[in-house]
N, C-alpha and C positions, 0 to 999 in steps of 0.2 A: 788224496789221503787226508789233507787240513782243509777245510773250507770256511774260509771268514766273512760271515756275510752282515752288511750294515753294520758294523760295530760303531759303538761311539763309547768315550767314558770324557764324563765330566768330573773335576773337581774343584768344587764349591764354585758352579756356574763356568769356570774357566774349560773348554773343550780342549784335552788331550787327542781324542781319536774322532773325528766325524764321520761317519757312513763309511769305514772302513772296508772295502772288501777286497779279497784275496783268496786267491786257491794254489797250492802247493801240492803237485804232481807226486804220486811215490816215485821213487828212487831218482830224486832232481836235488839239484843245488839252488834254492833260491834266494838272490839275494835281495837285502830290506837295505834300502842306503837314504839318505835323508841328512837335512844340515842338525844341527844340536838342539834339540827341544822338538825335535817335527812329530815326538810321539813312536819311536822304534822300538826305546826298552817299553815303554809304555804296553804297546803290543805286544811284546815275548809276554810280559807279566801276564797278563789278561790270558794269551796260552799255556801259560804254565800252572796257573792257579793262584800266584800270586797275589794276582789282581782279577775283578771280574768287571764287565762292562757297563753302563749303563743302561746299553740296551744290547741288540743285534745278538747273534749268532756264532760261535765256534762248534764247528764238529771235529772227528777227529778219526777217520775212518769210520764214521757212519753214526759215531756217538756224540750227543752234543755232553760238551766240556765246560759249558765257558759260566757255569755255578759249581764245578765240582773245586774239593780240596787238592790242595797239592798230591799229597802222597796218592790222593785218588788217578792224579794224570799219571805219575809215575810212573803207577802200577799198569795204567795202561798203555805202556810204554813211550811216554814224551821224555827227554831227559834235556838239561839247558846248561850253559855255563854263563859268566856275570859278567858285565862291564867291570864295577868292583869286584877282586875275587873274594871269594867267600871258602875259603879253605880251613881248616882245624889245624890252626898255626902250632900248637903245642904234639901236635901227634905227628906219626913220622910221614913220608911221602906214602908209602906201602900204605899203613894203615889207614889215610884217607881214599886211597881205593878200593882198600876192602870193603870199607863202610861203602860204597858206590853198590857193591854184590849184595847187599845186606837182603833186597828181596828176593833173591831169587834161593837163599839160604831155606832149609825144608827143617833141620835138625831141632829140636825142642831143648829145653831146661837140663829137662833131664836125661834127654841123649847127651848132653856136655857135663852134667854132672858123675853120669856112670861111665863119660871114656868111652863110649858105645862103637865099636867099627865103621858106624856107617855116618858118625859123626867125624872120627877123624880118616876119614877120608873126604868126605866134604869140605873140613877145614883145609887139607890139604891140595886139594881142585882150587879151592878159592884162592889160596895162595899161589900159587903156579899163573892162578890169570892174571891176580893181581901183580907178580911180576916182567908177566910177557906183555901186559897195558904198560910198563912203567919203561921196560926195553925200547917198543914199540917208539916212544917218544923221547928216547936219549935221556931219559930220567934213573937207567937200572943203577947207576954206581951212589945215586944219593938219597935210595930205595930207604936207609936207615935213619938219611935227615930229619931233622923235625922241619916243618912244610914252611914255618915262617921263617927260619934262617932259608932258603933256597931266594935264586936271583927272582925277578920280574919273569923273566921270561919264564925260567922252570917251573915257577908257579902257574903262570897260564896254563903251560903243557899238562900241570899236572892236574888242572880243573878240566882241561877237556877228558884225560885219561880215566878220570873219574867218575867225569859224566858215561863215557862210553862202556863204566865197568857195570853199572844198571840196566844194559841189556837194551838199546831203546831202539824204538823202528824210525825215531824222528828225534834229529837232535838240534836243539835252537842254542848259536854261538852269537854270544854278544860281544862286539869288539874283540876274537879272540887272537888279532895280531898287534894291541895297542900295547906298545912300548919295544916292540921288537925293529932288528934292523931288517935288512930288503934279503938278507940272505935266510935269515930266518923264517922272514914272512913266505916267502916261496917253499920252504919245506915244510910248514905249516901246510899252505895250501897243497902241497900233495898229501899229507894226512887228509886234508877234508874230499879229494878229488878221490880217496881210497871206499871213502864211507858207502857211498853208494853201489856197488861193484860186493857190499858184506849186506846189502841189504838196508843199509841207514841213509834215509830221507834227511836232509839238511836244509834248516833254512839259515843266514848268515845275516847278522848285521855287520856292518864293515864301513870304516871312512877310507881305507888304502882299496882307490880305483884298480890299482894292478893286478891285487888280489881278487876283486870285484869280477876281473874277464880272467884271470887265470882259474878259477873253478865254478863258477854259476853261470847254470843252464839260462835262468831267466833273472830278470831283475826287476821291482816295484819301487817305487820313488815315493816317500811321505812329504811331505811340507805344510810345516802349519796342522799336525795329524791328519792331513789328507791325503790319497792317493793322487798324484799327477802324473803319474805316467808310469809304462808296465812294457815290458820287452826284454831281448835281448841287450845282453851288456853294450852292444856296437848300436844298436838302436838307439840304447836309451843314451848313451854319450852324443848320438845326435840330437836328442830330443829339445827344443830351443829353454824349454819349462826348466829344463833339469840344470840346463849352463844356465839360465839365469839363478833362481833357484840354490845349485847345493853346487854345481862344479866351479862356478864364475867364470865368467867370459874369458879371461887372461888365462886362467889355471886350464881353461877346456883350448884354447888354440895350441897353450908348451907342452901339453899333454900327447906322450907318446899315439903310434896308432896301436 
């Protein structure tokens, strides 16, 4: 489905990504894990449009991506949520997911100017998903908060709910269990173990290892934006690169199996 091939991005001579390459299976969990600065958001960016490479290659089911605009991936169904969250703090939880439906909206100007039937039935579709995304994630009772009063956590929940209300066939979660505790993080990751089973391709960045084997298929290792190593979660926690590297020898021996 994604195919990353030789990617590099420099900035001002400093290399972020070297000869990146990477492929991401439809309907898999992939996880991106890597110590801080190895180049992970660096990568989302570059697939999302945010950023674009230096050099190399993104496809994206068959189209190459990796000079197009954001709204251009979008549309072609990538959606992503943020390390930092990036939410519309002053609007309510609901309406930053309706804004997530905003493409896939057909109704014009002036079908909302004349009240048209087939406008407020549209608006009425989009609300109904916007609230069954908000249920979905323990969010329906504070459906009317505005987003920047909601905890840490609710906000994560409600940048993924958001991302998944733009309809994506691939959705890229960066850090999307960072600030939560071990109970949360585990029903998290069965939202994310749900995605693929609707059709949504996941690739995860993630520093909590537990989450790492509780839902990805496969795992890649960055260091230094390089790839060292690529497997299964139980592989690559063997992998000597990876305990030196990003798990540390101490944290990889206390480390449950």
């Amino acid at each position: 489905m994604l195919d990353i091939h030789a990617v590099s991005r420099h900035f001002e001579g400093l290399a972020a990504l070297t000869y990146v390459n990477l492929s991401v299976p439809e309907g898999k969990v992939v996880g991106l894990i890597g110590p801080n600065g190895a180049g992970k958001t660096t990568l989302l960016n570059c697939i999302s449009g945010l950023d674009h490479p230096t050099s190399g290659t993104i496809t994206f089911r068959g189209v190459p991506i990796q000079r197009a605009a954001p709204h251009r991936i979008t549309a072609l169904g990538i959606s992503r949520t943020y390390q930092n969250i990036r939410l519309f703090n002053e609007m309510s939880a609901l309406e930053n997911v309706i804004i997530g439906q905003h493409r896939h909206g057909r109704s014009t100007l002036l079908h909302s100017l004349f009240a048209w039937p087939y406008h407020r039935r549209e608006e009425a579709s989009i609300n109904r998903q916007a609230h069954d995304l908000l249920e979905r994630f323990q969010l329906g009772a504070v459906a009317r908060a505005r987003a920047g009063t909601l905890s840490y956590g609710d906000q994560r929940r409600l940048e993924m709910a958001r991302a998944l209300a733009t309809g994506p066939r691939l959705i890229l979660l960066d850090e999307p269990t960072a600030g939560m505790n071990a109970v949360e993080t585990h029903a998290l990751g069965e939202q994310i173990l749900r995605m693929p089973r609707e059709g949504i391709t996941v690739v995860v960045v993630e520093h909590d290892m537990a989450l790492i084997g509780q839902v990805c298929d496969e795992v890649y290792v960055l260091n230094f934006g390089e790839v060292i190593a690529h497997g299964t979660p139980a592989e690559v926690r063997q992998n000597p690169e990876v305990i030196e590297a990003y798990l540390g020898k101490e944290e990889y021996h206390d480390a449950p199996a």
